[in-house]
C-alpha positions in Angstrom: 16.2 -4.4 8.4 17.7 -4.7 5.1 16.5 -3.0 2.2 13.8 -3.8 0.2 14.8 -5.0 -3.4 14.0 -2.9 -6.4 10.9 -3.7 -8.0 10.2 -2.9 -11.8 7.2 -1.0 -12.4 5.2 -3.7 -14.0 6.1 -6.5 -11.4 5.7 -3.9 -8.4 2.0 -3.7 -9.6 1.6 -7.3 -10.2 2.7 -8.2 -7.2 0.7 -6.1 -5.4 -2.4 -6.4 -7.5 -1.6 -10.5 -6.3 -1.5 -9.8 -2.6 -5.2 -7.2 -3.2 -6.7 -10.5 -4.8 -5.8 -12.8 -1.6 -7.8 -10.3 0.5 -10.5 -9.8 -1.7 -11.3 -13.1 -2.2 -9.9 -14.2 1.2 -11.1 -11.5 3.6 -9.2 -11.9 7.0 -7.5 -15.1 6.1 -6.2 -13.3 3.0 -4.5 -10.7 5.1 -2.7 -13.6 7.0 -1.3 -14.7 3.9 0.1 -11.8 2.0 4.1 -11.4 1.9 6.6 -9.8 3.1 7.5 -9.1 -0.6 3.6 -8.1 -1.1 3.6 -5.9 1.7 6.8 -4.2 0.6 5.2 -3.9 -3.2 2.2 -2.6 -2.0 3.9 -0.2 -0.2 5.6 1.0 -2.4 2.5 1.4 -4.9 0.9 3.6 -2.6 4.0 6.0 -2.4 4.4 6.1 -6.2 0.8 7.0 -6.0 1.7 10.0 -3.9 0.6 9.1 -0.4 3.6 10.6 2.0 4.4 8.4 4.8 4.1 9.4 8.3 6.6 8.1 10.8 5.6 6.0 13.9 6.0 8.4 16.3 4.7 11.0 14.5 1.2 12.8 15.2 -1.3 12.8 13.5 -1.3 15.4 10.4 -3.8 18.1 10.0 -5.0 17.0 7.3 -4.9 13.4 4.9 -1.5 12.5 3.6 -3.1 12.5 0.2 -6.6 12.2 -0.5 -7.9 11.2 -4.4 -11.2 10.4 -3.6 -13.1 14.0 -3.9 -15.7 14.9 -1.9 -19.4 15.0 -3.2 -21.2 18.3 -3.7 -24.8 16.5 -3.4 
């Protein structure tokens, strides 16, 4: 597979933010029609966001990759 191309910043989240919209508006058709070059953008979004990727064959991790969303004290 050859490498991905280098995004800039802004057109990495644009791109992205492009292929989000076709599934929220789109639901599963959406899905069907997002990119290769959307995939790859949004992608690489998550890992600038921090989320460590897990190999294939890998198990499962103890714990989440990475996990913003903190847990309510109610």
């Amino acid at each position: 597979m050859p490498d991905p191309r280098p995004f800039g910043e802004a057109e990495m989240l644009e791109v992205a933010a492009r292929a989000i919209g076709k599934i929220d508006a789109r639901g599963p058709i959406g899905v069907s029609r997002v990119t290769y070059e959307e995939i790859e953008a949004m992608a690489a979004t998550l890992v600038c966001l921090g989320v460590t990727p897990i190999p294939p064959a890998a198990p499962a991790p103890d714990r989440s990759p990475y996990s913003p969303i903190k847990e309510s004290k109610l």
